[in-house]
NUKOLLO-661222 format. One record per atom (N, C-alpha, C): atom name; x, y, z; residue in three letters; residue number from 1. Coordinates in steps of 0.02 Angstrom, whole numbers. Layout:
BEGIN
(r "CA"; (X; Y; Z); "ALA"; NUM)
...
REM end
This chain:
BEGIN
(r "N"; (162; 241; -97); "UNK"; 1)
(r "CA"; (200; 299; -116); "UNK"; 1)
(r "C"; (239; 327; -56); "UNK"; 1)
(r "N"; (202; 319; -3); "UNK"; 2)
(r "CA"; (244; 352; 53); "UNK"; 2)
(r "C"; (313; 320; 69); "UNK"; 2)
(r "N"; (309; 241; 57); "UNK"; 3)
(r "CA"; (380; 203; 71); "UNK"; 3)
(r "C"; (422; 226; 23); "UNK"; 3)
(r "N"; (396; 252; -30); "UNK"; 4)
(r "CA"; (454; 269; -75); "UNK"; 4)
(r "C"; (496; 343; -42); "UNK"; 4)
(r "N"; (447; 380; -29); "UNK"; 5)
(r "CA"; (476; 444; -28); "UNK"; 5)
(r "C"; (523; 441; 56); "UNK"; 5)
(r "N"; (491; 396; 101); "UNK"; 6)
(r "CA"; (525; 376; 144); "UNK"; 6)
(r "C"; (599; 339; 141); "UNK"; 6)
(r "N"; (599; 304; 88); "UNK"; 7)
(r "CA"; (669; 268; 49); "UNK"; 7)
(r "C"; (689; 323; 48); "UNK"; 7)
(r "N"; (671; 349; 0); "UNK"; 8)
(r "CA"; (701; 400; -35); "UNK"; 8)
(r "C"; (750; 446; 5); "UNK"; 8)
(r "N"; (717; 474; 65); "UNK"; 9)
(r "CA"; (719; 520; 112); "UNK"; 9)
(r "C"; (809; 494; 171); "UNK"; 9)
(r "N"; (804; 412; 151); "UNK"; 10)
(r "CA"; (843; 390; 208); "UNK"; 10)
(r "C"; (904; 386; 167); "UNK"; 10)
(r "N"; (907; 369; 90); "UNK"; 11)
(r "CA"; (953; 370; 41); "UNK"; 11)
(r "C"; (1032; 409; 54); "UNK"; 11)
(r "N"; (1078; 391; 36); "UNK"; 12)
(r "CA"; (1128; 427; 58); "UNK"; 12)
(r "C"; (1169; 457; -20); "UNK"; 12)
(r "N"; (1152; 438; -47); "UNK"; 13)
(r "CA"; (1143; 463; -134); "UNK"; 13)
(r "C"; (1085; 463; -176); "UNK"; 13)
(r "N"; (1103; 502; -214); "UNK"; 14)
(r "CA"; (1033; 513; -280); "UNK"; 14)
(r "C"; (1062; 474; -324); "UNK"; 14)
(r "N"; (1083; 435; -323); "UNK"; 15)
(r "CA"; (1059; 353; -353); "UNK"; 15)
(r "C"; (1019; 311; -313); "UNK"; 15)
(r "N"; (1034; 303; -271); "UNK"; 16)
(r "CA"; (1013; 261; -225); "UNK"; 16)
(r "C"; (936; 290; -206); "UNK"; 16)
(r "N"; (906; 338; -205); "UNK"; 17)
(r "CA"; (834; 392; -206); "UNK"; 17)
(r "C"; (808; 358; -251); "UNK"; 17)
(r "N"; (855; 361; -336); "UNK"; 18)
(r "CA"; (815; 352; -397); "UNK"; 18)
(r "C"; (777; 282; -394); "UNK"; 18)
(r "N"; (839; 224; -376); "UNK"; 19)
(r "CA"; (817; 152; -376); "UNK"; 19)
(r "C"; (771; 145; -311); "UNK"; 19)
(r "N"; (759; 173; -245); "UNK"; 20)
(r "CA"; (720; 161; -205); "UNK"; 20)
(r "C"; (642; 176; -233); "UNK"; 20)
(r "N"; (642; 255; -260); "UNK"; 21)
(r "CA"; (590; 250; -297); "UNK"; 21)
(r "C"; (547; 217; -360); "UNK"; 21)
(r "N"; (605; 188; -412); "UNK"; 22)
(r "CA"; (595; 166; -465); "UNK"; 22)
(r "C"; (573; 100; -452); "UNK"; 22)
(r "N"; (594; 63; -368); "UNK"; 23)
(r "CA"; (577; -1; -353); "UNK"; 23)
(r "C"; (496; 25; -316); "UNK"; 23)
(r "N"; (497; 66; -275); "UNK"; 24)
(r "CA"; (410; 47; -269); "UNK"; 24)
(r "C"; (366; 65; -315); "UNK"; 24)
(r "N"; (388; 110; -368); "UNK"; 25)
(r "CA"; (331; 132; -416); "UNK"; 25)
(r "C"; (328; 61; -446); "UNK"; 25)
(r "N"; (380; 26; -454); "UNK"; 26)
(r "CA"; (371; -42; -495); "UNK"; 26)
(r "C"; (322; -81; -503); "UNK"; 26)
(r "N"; (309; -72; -400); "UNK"; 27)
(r "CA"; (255; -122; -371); "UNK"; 27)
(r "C"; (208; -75; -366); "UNK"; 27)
(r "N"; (189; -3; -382); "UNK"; 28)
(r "CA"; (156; 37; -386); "UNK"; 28)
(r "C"; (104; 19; -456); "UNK"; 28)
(r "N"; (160; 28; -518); "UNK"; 29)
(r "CA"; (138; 15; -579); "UNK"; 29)
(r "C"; (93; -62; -604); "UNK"; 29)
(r "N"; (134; -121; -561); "UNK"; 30)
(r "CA"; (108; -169; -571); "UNK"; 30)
(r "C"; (12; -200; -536); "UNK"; 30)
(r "N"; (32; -137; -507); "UNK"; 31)
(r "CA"; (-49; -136; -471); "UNK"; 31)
(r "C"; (-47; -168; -395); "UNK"; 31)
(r "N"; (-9; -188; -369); "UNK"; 32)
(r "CA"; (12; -227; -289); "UNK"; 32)
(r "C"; (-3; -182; -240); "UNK"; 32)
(r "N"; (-35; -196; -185); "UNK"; 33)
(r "CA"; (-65; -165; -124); "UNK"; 33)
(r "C"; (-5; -156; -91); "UNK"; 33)
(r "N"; (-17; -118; -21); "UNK"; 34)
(r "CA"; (43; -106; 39); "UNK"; 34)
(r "C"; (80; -175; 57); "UNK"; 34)
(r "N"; (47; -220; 68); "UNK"; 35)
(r "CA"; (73; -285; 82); "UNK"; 35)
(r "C"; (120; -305; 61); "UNK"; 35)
(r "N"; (98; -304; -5); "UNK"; 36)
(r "CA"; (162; -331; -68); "UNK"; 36)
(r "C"; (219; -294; -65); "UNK"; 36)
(r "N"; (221; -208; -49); "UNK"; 37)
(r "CA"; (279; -148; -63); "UNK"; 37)
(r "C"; (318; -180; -15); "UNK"; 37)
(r "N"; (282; -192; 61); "UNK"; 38)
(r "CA"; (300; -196; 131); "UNK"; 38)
(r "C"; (343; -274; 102); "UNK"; 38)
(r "N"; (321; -311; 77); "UNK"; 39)
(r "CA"; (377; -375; 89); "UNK"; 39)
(r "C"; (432; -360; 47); "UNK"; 39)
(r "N"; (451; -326; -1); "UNK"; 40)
(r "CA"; (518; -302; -19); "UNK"; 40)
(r "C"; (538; -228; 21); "UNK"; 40)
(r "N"; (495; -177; 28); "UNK"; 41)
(r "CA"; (536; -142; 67); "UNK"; 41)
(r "C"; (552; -150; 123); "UNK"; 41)
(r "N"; (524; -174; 170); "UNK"; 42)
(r "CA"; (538; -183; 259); "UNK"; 42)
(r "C"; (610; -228; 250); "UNK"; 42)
(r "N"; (612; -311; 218); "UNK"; 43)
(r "CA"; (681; -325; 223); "UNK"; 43)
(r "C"; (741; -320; 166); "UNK"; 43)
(r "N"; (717; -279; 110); "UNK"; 44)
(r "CA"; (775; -254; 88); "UNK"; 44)
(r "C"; (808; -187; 148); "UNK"; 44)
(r "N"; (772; -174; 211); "UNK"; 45)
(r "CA"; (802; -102; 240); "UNK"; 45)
(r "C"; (818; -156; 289); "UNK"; 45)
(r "N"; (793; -227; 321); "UNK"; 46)
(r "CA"; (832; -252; 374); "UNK"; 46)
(r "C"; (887; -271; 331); "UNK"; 46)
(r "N"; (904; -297; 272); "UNK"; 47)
(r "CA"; (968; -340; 231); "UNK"; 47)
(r "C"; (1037; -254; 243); "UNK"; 47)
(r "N"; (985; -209; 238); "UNK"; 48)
(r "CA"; (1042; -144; 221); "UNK"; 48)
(r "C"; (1033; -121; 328); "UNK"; 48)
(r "N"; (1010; -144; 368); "UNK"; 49)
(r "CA"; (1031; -155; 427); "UNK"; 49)
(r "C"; (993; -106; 463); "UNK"; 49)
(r "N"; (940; -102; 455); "UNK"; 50)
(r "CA"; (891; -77; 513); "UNK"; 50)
(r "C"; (860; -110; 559); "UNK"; 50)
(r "N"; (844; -102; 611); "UNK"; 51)
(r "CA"; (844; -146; 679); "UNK"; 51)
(r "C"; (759; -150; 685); "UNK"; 51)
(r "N"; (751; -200; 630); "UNK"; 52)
(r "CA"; (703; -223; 642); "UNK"; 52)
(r "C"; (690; -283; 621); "UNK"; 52)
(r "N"; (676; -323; 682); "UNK"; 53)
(r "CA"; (654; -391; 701); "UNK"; 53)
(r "C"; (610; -409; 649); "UNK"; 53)
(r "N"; (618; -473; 646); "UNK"; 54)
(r "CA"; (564; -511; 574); "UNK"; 54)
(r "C"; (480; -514; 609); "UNK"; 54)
(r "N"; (517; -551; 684); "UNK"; 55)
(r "CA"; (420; -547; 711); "UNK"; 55)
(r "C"; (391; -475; 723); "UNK"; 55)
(r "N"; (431; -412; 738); "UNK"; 56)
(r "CA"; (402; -334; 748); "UNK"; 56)
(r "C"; (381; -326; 683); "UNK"; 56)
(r "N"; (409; -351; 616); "UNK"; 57)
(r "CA"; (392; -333; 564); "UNK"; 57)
(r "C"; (305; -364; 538); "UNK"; 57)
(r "N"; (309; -415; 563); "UNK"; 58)
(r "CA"; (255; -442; 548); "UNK"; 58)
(r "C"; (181; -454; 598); "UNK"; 58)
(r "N"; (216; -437; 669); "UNK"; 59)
(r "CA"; (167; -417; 701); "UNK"; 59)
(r "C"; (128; -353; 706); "UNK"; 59)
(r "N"; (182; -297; 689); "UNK"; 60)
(r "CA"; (171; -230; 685); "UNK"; 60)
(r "C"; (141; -194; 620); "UNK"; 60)
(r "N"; (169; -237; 553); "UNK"; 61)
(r "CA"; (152; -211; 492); "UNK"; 61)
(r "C"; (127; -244; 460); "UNK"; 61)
(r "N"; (141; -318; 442); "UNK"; 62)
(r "CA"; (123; -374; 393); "UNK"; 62)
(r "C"; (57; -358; 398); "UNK"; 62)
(r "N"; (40; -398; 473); "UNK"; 63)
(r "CA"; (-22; -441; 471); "UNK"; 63)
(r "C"; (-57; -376; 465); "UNK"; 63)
(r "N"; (-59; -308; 502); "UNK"; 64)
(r "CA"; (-109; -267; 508); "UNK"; 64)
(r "C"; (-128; -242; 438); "UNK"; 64)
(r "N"; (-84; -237; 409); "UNK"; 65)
(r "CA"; (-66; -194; 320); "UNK"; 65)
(r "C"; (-120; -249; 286); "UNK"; 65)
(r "N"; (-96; -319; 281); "UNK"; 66)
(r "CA"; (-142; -369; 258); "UNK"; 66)
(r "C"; (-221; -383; 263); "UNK"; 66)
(r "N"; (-226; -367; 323); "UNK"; 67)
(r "CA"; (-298; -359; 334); "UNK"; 67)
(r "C"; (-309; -309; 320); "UNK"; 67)
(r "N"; (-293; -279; 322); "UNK"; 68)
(r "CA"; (-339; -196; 300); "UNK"; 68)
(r "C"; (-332; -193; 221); "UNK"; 68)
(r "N"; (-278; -214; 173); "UNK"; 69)
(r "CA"; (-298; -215; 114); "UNK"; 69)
(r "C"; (-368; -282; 103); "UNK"; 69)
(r "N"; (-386; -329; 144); "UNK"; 70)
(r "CA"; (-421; -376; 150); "UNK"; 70)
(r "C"; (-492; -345; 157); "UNK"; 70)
(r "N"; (-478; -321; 223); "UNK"; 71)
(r "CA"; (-554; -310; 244); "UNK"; 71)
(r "C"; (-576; -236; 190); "UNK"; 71)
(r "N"; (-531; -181; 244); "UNK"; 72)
(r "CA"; (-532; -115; 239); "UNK"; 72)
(r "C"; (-550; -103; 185); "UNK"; 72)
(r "N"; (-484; -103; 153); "UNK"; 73)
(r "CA"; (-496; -71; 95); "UNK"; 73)
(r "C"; (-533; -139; 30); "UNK"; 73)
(r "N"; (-523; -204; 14); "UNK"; 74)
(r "CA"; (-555; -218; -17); "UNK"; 74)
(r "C"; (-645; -237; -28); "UNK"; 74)
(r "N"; (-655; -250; 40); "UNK"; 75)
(r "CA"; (-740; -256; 75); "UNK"; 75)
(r "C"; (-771; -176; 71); "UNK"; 75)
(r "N"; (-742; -148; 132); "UNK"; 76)
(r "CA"; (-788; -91; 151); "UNK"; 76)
(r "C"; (-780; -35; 135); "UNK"; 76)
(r "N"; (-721; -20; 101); "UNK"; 77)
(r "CA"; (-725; 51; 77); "UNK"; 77)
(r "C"; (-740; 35; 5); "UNK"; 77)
(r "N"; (-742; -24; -47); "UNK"; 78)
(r "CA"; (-771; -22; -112); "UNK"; 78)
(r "C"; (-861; -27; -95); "UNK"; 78)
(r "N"; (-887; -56; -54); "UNK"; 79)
(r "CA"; (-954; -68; -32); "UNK"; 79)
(r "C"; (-978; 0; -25); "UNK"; 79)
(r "N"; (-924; 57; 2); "UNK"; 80)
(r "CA"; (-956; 126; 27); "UNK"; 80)
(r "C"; (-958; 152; -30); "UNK"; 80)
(r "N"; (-896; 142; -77); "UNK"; 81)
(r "CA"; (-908; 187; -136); "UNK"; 81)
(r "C"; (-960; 158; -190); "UNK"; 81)
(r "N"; (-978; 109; -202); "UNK"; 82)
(r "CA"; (-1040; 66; -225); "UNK"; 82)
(r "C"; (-1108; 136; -206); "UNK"; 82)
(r "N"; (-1109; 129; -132); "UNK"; 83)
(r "CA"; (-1168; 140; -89); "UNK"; 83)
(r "C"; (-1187; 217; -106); "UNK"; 83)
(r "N"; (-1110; 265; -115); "UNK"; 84)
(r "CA"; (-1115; 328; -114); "UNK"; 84)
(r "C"; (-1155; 344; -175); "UNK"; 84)
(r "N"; (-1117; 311; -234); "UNK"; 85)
(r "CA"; (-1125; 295; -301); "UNK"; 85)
(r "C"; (-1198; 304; -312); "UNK"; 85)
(r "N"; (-1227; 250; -290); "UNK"; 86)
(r "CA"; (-1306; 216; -315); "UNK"; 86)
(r "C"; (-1348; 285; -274); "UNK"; 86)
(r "N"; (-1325; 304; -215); "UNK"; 87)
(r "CA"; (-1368; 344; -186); "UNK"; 87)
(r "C"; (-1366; 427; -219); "UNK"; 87)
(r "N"; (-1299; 446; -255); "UNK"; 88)
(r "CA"; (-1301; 515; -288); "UNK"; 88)
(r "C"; (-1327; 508; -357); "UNK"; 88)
(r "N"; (-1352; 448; -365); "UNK"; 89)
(r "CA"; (-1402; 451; -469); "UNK"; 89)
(r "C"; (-1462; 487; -434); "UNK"; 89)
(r "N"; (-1488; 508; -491); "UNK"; 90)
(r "CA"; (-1567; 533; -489); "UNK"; 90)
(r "C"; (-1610; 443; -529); "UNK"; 90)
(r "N"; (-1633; 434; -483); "UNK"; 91)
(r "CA"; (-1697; 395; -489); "UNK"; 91)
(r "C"; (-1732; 380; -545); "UNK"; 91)
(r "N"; (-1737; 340; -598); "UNK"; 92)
(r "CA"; (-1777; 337; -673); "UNK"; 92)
(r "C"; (-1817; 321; -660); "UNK"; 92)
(r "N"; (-1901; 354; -670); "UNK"; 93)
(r "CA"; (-1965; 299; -659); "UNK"; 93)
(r "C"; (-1965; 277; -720); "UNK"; 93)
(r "N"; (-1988; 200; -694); "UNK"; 94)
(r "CA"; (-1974; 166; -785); "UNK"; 94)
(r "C"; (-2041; 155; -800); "UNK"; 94)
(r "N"; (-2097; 205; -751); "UNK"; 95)
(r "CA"; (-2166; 213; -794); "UNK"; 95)
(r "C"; (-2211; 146; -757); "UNK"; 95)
(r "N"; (-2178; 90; -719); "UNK"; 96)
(r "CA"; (-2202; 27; -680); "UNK"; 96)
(r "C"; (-2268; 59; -633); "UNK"; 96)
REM end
């Protein structure tokens, strides 16, 4: 959401706002992590000419964004909310 409102923000018309947003909710709606937004938004903004290098893009954002939807967020923050989960039930004795 933030790349959108960031599109949005750099837009030089409210057309151009509408379709920046209407393109990441797309990948919003379809269920796609940062990774996925990041490979259409980062070089649709180098194709429209922002000075950013393909390897800064992928040393700086790809790979880090990728792992962290990898590790971060798919490993250890679903494991925490599992953990929080199981630990806020009240306890059933099943009478054993």
């Amino acid at each position: 959401m933030v790349t959108s409102v960031v599109m949005a923000m750099t837009s030089q018309s409210t057309w151009g706002r509408g379709l920046d947003v209407a393109a990441d909710l797309t990948f919003f709606a379809q269920g796609f992590e940062h990774s996925v937004v990041n490979m259409f938004a980062i070089p649709a903004g180098m194709m429209m000419g922002a000075e950013v290098r393909v390897r800064d893009w992928w040393l700086w954002n790809q790979i880090p964004v990728t792992l962290g939807n990898i590790g971060l967020g798919g490993h250890v923050s679903t494991g925490w909310a599992s953990a929080a989960y199981r630990s806020g039930r009240p306890r059933r004795d099943r009478g054993d």
